[in-house]
N, C-alpha and C positions, 0 to 999 in steps of 0.2 A: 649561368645555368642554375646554379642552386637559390638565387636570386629570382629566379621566376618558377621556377619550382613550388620553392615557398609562398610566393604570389600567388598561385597558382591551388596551393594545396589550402589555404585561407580564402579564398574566394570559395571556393568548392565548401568549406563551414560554412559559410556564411550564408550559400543556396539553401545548404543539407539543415541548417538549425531549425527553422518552421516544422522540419518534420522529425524531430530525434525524436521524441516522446512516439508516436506512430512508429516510426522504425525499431525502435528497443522495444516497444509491445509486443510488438510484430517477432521479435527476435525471441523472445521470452516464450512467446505461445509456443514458436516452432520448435523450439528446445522441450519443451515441456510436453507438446502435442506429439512428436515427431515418432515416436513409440507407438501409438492408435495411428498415426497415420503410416508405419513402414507396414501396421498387418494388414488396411486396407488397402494399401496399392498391391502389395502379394496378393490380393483376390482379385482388382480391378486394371486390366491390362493398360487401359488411359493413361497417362502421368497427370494428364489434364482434369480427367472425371474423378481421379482418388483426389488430388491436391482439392478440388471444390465439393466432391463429400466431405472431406476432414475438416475444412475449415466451415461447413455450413454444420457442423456436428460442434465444435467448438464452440462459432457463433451460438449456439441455441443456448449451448452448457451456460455459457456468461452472459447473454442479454435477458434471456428469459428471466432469471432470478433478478435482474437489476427492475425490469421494468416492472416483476410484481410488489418488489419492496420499494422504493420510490413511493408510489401513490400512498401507501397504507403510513408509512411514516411521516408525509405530508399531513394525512386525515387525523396523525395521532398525535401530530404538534398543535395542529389549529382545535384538535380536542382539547388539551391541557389546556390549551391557550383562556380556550372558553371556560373550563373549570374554575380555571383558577379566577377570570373574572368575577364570575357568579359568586365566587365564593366571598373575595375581598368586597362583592357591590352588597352583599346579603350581611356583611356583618358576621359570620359566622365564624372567619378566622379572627378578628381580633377583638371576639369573646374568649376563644377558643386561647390565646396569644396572651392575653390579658391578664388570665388566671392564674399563668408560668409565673413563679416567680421569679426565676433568673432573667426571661426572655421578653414576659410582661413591662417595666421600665423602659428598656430597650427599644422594645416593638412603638412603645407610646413618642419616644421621643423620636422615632425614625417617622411616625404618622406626622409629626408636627411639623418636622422639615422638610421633607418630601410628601408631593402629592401624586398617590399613588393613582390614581385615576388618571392622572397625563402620564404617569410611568408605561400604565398599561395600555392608552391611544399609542403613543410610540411603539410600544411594542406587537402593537397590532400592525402601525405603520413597515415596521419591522419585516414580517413576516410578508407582508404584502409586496417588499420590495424584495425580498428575498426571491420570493415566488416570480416576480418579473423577471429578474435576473437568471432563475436558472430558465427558463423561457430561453430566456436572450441565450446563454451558454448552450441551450440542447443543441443550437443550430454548429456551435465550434466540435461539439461533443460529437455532433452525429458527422462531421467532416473528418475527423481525427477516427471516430469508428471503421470508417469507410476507407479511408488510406491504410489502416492497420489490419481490416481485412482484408485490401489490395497487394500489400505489400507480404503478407502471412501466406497468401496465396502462390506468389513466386517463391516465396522462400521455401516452402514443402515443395512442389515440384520442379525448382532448380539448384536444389540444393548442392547437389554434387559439382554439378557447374559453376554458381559462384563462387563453392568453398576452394575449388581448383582457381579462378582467377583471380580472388584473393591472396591462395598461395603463392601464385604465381608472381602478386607484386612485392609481398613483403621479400626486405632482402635477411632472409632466413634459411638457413639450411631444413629440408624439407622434413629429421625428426625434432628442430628446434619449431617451426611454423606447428608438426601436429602437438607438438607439447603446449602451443599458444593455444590453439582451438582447443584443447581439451581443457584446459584454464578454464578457457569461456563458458564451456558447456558445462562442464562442472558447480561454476559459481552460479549461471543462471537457475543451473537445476536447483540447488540446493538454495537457495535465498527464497524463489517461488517458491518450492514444495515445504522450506522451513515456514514462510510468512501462512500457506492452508494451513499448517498444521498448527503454528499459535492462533489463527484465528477458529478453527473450531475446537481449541479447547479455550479460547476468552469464552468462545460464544455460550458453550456448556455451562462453564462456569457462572455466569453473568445471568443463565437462564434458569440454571439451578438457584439460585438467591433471590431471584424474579419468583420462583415457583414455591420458595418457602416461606418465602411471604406473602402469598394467594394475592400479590397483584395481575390485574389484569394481563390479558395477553402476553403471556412469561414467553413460549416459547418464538412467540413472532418476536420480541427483544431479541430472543436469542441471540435469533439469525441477523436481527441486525447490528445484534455489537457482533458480532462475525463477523459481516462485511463489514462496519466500519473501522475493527481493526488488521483490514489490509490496507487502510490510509492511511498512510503516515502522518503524523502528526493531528489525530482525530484520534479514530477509535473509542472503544466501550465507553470511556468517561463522559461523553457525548447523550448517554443514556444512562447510566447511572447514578451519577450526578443530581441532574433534575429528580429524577426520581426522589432520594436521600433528600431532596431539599421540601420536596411535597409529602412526604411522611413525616418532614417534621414540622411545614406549619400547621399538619394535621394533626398535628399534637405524639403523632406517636415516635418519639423519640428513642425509645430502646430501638426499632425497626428502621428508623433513621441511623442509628451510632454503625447496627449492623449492617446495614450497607455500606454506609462509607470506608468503614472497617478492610468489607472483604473484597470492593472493589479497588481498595487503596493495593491491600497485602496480598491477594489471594490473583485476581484477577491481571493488576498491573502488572505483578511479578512475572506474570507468566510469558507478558511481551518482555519485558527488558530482563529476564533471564535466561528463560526458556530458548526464545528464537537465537540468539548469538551462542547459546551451548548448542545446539544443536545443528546450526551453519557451521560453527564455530570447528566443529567434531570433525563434519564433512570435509570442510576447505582445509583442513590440518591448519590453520587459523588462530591467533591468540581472539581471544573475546575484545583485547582495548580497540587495535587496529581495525576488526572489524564493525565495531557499534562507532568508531571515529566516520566510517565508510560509509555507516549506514545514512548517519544522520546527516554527514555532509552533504554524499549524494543528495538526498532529498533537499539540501538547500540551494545544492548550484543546478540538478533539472526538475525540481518537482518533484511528482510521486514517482516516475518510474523510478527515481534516483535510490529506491531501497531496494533496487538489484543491481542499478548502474555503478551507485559507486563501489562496492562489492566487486563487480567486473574492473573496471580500472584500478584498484586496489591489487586485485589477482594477478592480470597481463599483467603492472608494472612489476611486481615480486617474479614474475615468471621471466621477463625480458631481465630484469638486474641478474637471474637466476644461469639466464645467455653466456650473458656477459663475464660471470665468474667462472665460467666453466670453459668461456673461449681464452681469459686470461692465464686461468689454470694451465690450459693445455701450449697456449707460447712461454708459459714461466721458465721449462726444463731447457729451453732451446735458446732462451737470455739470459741465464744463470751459467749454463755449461760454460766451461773454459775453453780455451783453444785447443785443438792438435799440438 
């Protein structure tokens, strides 16, 4: 029996893995949404018509902004891209590069060995496959979108129902089971609402530096090193960076130092500090365990793995937590002596 059990519960992974990513989104939204959605169903007597407002209100909140920044950060890659050709075919940076004395040498012997004109077809080639590729991915993206609104949908309007038949299997006494679910709900909440809140202050941040140095479009950066530091393993440096690198073969290297400066110290800090003190606070959480959590997650599922492994770090501390307290409570009754 426990031989096919287990058969049995590894089979059932192995259907369930194509969709964990969709299902934890899914799980995350409802955690996070489920607040807007108990006051619309208290107005809307449906279960059916409030779960498909709530989730077509959610939907809007996070596709709309995705689909407006996408294109504009496409249009402002393949603008650099041009720039900076124009610039290297016109001669003007390595006049400009020439005159450096520290950078002038350098820049000469890096012309001699490399030819930067096939640097730069490659890297046209580059962007070109880039641009296929996410083509090719919108079709997985918009499948994964679609199941995570499928699945987000039963989750708000059956929630009480599945949260009872889950109950019902684990073998948990029913205030140890709601000590598990409030684990979960906790650590979800708090990972999601901690990752919004360091991403808009990276994105302040990052747009404020953008805005004192009158480059171009500060606050559209913003918002995009906001979104891309709810990526793990991305984020602001993605936009920074280049930047810091284009002020300085523009020669203006004080404007270069201070970029790289305050995205290094100002900006980074705020992800690898900021987010774990302040999950950290929430979850009653050391900071090591939890960034050990963060970062794993994200290696064994991906992106959602920076609230995943957070979750499984929690339930397992909560289950060992069982455990000591069901030991505790046989200790008095193996210790005592006889009559």
């Amino acid at each position: 029996m426990l031989a096919l059990t287990a058969g049995a519960l590894v089979l059932c992974f192995l259907i369930a893995r194509p969709f964990v990513g969709a299902l934890a989104w899914a799980m995350a939204l409802a955690v996070v949404g489920w607040p807007m959605h108990r006051r619309i169903a208290a107005r809307i007597a449906s279960p059916t018509a409030a779960a498909a407002l709530s989730v077509s209100v959610m939907a809007v909140v996070i596709i709309v902004p995705t689909v407006l920044i996408i294109p504009g950060v496409l249009d402002e890659a393949l603008g650099g891209y041009r720039s900076i050709r124009s610039r290297l075919e016109s001669g003007a940076w390595n006049e400009a590069l020439a005159r450096h004395p520290w950078i002038g040498p350098a820049w000469e012997n890096l012309r001699q060995r490399l030819d930067l004109g096939d640097v730069l077809q490659q890297a046209g080639t580059l962007l070109t496959s880039l641009g296929s590729l996410a083509v090719r991915l919108s079709f997985i993206g918009v499948v994964e979108l679609a199941l995570t609104v499928f699945f987000l949908f039963h989750f708000l309007r059956d929630r009480d129902t599945l949260l009872a038949g889950l109950r019902a299997l684990l073998p948990l006494a029913p205030a140890e089971a709601a000590r598990v679910f409030e684990t979960v709900h906790d650590t979800v909440f708090a990972t999601v609402y901690g990752k919004v809140l360091v991403a808009v202050v990276q994105g302040v941040l990052g747009g404020m530096m953008f805005w004192w140095l009158e480059l171009p479009a500060a606050w559209f950066w913003a918002i995009v090193m906001g979104v891309l530091s709810i990526i793990p393993l991305l984020g602001p440096p993605l936009v920074w960076v280049p930047a810091a690198m284009l002020l300085m073969l523009e020669g203006h290297w004080g404007q270069a130092v201070l970029m790289l400066a305050w995205g290094t110290a100002v900006v980074g800090l705020a992800d690898n500090v900021l987010y774990p003190i302040v999950v950290g606070r929430y979850l009653h959480m050391h900071t090591v365990p939890l960034l050990v959590a963060l970062i794993g997650g994200v290696v064994v599922f991906g992106a959602v793995g920076f609230f995943l492994g957070p979750v499984v770090l929690a339930v397992t501390l909560g289950l060992l937590q069982v455990w000591r307290e069901r030991a505790e409570r046989k200790a008095p009754a193996l210790t005592s002596s006889p009559p």
